[in-house]
N, C-alpha and C positions, 0 to 999 in steps of 0.2 A: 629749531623747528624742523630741522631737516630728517628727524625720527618719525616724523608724520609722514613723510613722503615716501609710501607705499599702500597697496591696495588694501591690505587688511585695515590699518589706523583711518585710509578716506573712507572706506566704505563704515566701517564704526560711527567715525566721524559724523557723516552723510548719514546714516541712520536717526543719530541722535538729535541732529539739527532739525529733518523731518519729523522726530515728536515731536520737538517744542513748536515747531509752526503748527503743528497739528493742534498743538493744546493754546497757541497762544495765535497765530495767526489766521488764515482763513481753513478752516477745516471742510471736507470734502467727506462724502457717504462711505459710509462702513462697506458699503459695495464693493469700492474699488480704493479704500486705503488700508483696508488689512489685507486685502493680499499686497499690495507694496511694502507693508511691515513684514509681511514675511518671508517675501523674496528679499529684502534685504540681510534677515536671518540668512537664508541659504545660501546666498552671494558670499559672505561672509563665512560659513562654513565651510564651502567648496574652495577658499582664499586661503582658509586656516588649516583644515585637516583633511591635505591632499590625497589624491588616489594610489600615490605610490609613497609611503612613508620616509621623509628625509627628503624628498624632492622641489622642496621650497628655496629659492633661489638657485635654481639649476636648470636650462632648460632641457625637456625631454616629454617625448610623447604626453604620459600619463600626465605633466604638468601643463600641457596646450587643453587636454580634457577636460582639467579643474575649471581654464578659463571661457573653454565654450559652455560648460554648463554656468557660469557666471555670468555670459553674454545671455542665454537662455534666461537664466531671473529676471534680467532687467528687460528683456523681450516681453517678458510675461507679466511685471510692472507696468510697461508700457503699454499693453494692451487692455489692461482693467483702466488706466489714466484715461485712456481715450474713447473708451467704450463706458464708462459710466456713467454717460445719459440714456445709452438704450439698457443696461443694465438694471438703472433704480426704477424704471417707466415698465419694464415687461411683465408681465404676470407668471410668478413661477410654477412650474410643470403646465403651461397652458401657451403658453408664447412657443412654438419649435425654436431649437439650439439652430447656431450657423457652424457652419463645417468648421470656420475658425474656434468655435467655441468647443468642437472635439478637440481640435488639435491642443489646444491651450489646458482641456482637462486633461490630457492623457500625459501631458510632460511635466505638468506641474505635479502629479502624482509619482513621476515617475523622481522627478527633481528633490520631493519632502521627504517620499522614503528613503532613496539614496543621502540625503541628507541627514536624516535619522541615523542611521547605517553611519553614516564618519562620528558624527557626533555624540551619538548613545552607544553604540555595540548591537549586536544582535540580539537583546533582547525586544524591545520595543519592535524591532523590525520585522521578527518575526511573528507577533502579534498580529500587527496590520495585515502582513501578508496572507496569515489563516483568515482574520476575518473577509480580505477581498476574498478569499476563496469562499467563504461561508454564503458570502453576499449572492453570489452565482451559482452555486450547486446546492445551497439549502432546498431548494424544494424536491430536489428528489433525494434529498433524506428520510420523506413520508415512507419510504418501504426500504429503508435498513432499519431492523429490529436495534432496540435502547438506543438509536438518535431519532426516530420518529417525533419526540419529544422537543427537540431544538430545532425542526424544520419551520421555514416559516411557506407565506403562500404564494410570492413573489413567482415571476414566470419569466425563465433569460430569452426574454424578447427582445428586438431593438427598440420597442417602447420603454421597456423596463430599463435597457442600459442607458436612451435618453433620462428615463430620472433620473438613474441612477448619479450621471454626469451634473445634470440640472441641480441635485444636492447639494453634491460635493464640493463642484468649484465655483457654479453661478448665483448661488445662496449664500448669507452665513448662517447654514450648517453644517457643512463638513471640516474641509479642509479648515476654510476659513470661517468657524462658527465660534460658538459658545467660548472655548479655550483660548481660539486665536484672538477675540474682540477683548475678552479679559486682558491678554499678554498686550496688547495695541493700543489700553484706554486705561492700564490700570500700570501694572504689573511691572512695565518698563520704565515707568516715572519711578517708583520707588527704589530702580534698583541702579539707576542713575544718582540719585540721591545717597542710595549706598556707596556710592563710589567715590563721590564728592567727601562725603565725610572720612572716607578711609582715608582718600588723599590728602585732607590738612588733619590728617593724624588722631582720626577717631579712633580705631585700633590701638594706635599706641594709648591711647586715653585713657580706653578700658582696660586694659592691662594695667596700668599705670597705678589706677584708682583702685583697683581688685587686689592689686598688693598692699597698699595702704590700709585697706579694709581690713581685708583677712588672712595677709601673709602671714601675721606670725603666729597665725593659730594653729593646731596641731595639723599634720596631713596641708603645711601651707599650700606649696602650689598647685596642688590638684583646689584646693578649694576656689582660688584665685581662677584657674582654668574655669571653676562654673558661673562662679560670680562673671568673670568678662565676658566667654558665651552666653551668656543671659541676654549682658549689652548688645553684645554686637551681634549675635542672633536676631534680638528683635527690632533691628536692623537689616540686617543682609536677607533673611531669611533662607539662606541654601546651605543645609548640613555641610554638605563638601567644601565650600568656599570657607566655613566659619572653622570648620577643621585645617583645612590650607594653611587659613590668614593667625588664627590662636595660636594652633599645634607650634610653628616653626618657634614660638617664643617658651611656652607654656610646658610643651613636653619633655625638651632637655632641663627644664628647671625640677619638675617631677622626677626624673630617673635620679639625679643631682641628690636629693631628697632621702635615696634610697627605693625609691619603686621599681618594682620590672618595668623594661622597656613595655609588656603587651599590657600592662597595667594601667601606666598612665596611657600609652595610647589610646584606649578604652575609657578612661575618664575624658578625656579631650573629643573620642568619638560619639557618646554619651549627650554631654555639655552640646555638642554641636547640634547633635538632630534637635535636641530639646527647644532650639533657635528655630526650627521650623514649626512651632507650636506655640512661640511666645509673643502675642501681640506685642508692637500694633501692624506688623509686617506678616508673619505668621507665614511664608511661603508665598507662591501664588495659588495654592490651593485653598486658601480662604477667599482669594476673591473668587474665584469660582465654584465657593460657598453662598457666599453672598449674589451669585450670577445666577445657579440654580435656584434659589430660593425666592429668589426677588425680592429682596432685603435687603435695607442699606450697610455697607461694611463694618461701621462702627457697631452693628448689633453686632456680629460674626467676634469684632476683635473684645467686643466686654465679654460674651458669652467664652471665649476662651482663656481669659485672664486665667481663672480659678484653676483648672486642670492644667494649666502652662506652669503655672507657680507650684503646684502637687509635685510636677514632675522632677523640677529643678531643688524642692525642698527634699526629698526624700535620696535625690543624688548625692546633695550635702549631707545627710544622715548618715549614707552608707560610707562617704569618705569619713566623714566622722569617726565612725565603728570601727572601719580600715587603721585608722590613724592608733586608736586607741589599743587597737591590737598590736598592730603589730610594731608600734612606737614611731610612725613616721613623723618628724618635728616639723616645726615652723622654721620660715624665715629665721637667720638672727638678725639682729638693728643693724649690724653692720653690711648685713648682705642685700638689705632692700637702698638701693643708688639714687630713688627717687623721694623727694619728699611734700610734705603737701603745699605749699609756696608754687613749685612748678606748677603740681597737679589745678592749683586754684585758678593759676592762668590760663589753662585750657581748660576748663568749664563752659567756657562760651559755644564748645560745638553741642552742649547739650541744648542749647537755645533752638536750634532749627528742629531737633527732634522733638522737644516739646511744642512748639509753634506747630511740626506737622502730626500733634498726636489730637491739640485743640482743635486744629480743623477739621480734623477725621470727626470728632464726636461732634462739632456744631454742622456735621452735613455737607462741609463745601466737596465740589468737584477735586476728585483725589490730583488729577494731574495737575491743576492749577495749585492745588494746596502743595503739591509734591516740588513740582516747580518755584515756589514761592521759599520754601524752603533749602532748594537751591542756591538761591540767590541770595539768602539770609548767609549761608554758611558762607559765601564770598565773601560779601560786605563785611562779615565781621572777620573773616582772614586777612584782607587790605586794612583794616583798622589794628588789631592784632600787630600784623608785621609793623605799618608805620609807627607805631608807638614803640614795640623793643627796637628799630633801628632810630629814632630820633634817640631816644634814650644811650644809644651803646655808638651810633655813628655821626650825632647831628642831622642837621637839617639837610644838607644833601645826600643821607643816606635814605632820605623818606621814599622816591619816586622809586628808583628802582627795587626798595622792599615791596612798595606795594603792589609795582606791575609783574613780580615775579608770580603773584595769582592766577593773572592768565595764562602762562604757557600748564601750571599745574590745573589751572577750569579746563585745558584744552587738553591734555592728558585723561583729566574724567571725564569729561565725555567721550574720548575713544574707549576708557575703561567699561564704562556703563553701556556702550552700545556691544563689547565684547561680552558682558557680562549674560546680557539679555540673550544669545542665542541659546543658553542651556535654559531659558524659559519658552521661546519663543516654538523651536525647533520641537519639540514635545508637544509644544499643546496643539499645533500645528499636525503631528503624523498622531496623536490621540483622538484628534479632531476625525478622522478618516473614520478611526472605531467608533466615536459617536454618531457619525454619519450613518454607517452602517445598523448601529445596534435601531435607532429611530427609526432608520426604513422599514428594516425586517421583525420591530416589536422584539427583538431578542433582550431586551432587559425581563420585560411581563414574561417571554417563554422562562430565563433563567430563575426568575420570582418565582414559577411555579416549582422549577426544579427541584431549587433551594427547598423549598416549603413540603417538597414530597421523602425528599431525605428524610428533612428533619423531625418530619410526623408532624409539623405545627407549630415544632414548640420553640422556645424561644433561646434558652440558650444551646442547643448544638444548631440552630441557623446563624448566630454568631461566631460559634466555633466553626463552620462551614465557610462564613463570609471573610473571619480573620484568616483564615489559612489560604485563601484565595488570596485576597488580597498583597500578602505579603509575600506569596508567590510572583504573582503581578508584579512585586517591588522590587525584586531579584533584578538588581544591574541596572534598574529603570530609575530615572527622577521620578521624587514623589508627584509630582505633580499629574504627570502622565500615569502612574500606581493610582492616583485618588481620581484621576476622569474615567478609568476605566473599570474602577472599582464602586463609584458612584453609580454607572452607566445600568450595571450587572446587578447590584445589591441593592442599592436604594429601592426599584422597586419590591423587591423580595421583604426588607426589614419594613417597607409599606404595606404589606399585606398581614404582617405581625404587628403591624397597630402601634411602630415604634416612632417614636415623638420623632420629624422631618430634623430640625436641631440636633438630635444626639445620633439619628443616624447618619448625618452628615459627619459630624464628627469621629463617629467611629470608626468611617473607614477613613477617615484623614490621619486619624493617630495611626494604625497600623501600614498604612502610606509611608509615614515619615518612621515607623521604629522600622521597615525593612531596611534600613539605612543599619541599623545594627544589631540584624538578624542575620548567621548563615544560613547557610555557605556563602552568600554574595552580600556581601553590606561593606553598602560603598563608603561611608564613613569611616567606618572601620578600617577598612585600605589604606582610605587617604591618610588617616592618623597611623596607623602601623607604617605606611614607608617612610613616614617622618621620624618615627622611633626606631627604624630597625628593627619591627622587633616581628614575630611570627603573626600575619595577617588570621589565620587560623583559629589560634588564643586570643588571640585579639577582640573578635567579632564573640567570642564564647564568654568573656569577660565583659565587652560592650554592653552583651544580649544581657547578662543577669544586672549589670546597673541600671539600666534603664526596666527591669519588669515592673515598678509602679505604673510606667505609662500604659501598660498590658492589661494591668487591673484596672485604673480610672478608665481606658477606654470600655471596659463590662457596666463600668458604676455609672456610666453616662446615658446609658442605655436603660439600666433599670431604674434611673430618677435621673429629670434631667436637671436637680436641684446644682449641681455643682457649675451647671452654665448660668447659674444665676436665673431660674428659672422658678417661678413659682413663690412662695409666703418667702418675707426675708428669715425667720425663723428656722424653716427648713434648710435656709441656703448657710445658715450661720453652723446649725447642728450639722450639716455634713461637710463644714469645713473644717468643723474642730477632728470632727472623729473620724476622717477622710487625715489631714494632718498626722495625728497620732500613729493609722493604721501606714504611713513613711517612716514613721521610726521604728514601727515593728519590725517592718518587711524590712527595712535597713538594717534592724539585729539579725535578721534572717540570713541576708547577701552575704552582709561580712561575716557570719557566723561567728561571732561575738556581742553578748547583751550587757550582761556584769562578769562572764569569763567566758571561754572559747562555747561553744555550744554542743552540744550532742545532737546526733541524729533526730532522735526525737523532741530534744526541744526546739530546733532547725521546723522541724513538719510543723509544729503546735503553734508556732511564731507565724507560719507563713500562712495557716488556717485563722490567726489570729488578725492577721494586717487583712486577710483577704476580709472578715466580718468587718471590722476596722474603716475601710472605705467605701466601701458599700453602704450608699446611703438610706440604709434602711433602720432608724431607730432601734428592731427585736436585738440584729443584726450586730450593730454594733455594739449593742449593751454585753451580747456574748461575748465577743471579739476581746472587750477590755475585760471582762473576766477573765476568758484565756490568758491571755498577756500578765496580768497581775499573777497568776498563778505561777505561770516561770520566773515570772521574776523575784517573787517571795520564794520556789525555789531554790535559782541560784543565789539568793542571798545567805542560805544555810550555809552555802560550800566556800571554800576560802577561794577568794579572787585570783586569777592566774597572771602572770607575770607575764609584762610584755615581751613578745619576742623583737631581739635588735634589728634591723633592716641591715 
């Protein structure tokens, strides 16, 4: 236990212990316990990734700074703790602030962004920092010619900067709003529960099972990579984490295979994001899907099934095509180590993930149902072990199998509380931008924007909003991409009459594919230093496996059937023909259908998968013309021979 005893593991620790009292013991006003969730994020940040790099266990200056701004968190914990009876009683923007309540906004802004700033990079950071600037000099934008348009009416009074402060940190709206209440009542259960199952070896599970299934089909371990990112994506829900935790096993088995290093890295970067899109985890941008819309979560995780499964089917296609090209082989029987005898005995950690998929759809409280499932995955790890050590040690090998649970329960929850700050710390400095855009109506101004561009119409305000967005997503977690792009766009695709549902989602997809978009796609990174291989090609190869998710996010838009909305008929027909238009666009990627492809039947495929999933009946009836037609085709020409890896 003596690996505990350091500031980062208590403070985790001490975080995680405060949600479960939160969800399970006496619970206290959103007032004043999400900012203690969040200062415990920062505490933690400021513990992990100090101000002078490499200075962790050393002492020196910049390492005394880490710890007074650590004392400062808990200053500022401690002040909401004991202030939150006159906090939940006053009436906001109508009660005047206490001097104390300047000081506490101006450091606690001062503490998130610098927080941001370790933890994210300067993307994020400088976001916030333009919009504080925007918040205060927007009104005399009215007389600089082309930003008159983005001014709002606000006046930098000390009235105005008291709301301003009254928002941000005595509300939850800003700092501590919409984002951070998500990250504090939802978000952080789940991803505790992620960690508990890594810990008794859900990872290795899904790896395990994903070779059994489909290693020895052709292009094996890339397929295996999508099959277990499936698992454990909708799971974990953090592209980076699912590429981390996959990659280090999945990609040297790929190259192995014959693949480029930036090849498979790309399959495994791919695989991953597609985890921030596959219920019943989905990110934590689905709950605050569900937070904006004010709908219960299980609508959010059914309505994403359908386009989760598109994405991940159409990935398998293109390995497919991949495989058939260029002759990449399966496993052989002698090279898969596991067989299904083990695999059956660990089956039991899929027990708590079904137990927390039924409670999601019958309604219960996500943290109790999240927590419950917790304590399922223990219970059956204590039963588990005791049974293979009576079996293999006797009876006095039972206590000690079974209490070795705990030092590993006490391991995930320091996991699960480290894991949360790359949720916590985003929705948290996103939160500021929310705060911001809601004061100053700058979503409605950008609506108009948007809408003046586009002349009205509807698809270049998509192509407007997707290119924003994934801008937005450059170096940033999706999470903080989809608050700030919800903030901006939502109301603009409201003004185009675009179903609340499908706009929601669309800017959530294009959220999670900057993840494997350049120049900056951070999945892509993470899976290229794991291969060695050129981050560059990497994210260029990433970027073309994952374009189904490019297209269903248009098709989501123009019918929201594929969210399972609407006649089951409709939802049926544009899953067949939505399906099919994956396997186009997957001859398309790999440039191979029935032999290597030309130029023009490359275009004709990819106009073909575009009619294809586009849920418009004329639409796809085209679509499968086209398609038929290359393929009768190259059925005239003799099939081409695969090339050796």
């Amino acid at each position: 236990m003596k690996s505990f005893l350091n500031p980062a593991a208590l403070i985790a620790l001490g975080w995680s212990v405060f949600q479960i009292w939160m969800a399970w013991g006496t619970p206290m006003n959103l007032i004043a316990a999400v900012p203690v969730h969040v200062m415990f994020a920062v505490a933690l940040t400021f513990v992990t990734q100090p101000l002078v790099p490499g200075s962790i266990g050393r002492p020196s200056v910049g390492r005394a700074l880490d710890y007074v701004c650590v004392a400062l968190a808990v200053a500022i914990a401690a002040y909401f703790l004991t202030q939150e009876g006159r906090l939940t009683t006053r009436i906001a923007s109508v009660d005047p602030l206490m001097t104390s309540d300047y000081v506490v906004g101006v450091l606690t802004l001062l503490l998130v962004i610098e927080s941001v700033r370790r933890a994210l990079g300067w993307g994020l950071t400088i976001v916030i920092l333009v919009f504080l600037v925007y918040q205060f000099i927007g009104p005399f934008l009215r007389s600089v010619p082309l930003l008159e348009t983005i001014a709002h009416r606000g006046q930098p009074t000390m009235r105005f900067a008291e709301y301003f402060f009254d928002m941000q940190i005595l509300q939850n709206e800003g700092v501590f709003g919409i984002p951070s209440v998500v990250s504090y009542t939802q978000v952080f259960y789940f991803l505790l529960f992620g960690a508990f199952l890594e810990r008794f070896g859900g990872g290795k599970l899904f790896i395990d099972l994903s070779i059994l299934l489909v290693g020895r089909f052709r292009g094996g371990m890339a397929k295996v990579s999508i099959v277990s990112s499936t698992l454990f994506g909708a799971v974990s829900g953090s592209a980076t984490a699912n590429a981390a935790v996959m990659g280090t096993l999945t990609i040297p088995a790929m190259k192995r295979s014959g693949m480029k290093a930036e090849e498979a890295a790309a399959v495994e970067a791919s695989s991953s994001t597609g985890g921030q899109l596959m219920p019943p985890v989905m990110g934590a941008a689905a709950f605050l899907i569900a937070q904006f819309m004010g709908v219960p979560y299980r609508d959010v995780a059914i309505a994403g099934l359908l386009p989760a499964l598109l994405f991940y089917v159409a990935l398998y296609f293109v390995i497919d095509a991949m495989a058939r090209k260029r002759g990449y082989r399966g496993l052989e029987r002698h090279e898969i180590e596991v067989g299904w005898p083990d695999v059956f005995r660990r089956l039991y950690l899929f027990a708590p993930v079904v137990w927390l998929v039924w409670q999601i759809m019958i309604g219960r409280a996500l943290s109790s149902a999240t927590l419950e499932a917790v304590i399922l995955t223990m219970v059956l790890a204590v039963l588990t072990n005791a049974v293979v050590a009576l079996r293999e040690g006797g009876l006095h090998a039972v206590l000690p199998a079974a209490w070795s649970v705990i030092p590993e329960s006490v391991r995930a929850l320091e996991n699960g509380g480290r894991a949360a700050v790359a949720v916590a710390i985003p929705c948290a400095g996103a939160g500021i931008v929310v705060g911001i855009a809601s004061m100053t109506n700058l979503g409605l101004t950008f609506g108009g924007f948007v809408s003046l561009l586009s002349g009205g119409m509807l698809i270049p305000a998509l192509l407007i909003i997707m290119i924003m967005v994934l801008i937005m997503g450059m170096g940033m977690p999706t999470t903080a991409a989809y608050i700030m792009g919800a903030v901006l766009a939502i109301p603009a695709l409201d003004m185009l009459e675009v179903n609340l549902l499908s706009a929601h989602f669309f800017v959530l997809y294009f959220a999670a594919l900057s993840m494997v978009t350049p120049p900056v796609a951070l999945a892509a990174f993470v899976a290229g230093g794991i291969a060695r291989a050129d981050v560059w090609q990497t994210g260029l190869y990433a970027f073309r496996f994952s374009l189904a998710g490019f297209i269903v996010a248009f098709a989501l838009v123009l019918s929201p059937a594929l969210l399972m909305v609407g006649e089951w008929e409709r939802i049926v027909l544009a899953t067949v023909t939505a399906t099919m238009g994956c396997y186009v666009l997957a001859a398309c990627v790999a440039g191979y259908l029935r032999r290597n492809n030309t130029l023009i039947e490359n275009l004709l495929l990819f106009v073909a998968a575009c009619l294809l999933i586009a849920p418009i009946a004329q639409a796809s009836a085209s679509g499968l013309i086209l398609f038929a037609a290359v393929w009768l085709w190259q059925r005239r020409q003799p099939r081409a021979r695969t090339i050796a890896p």
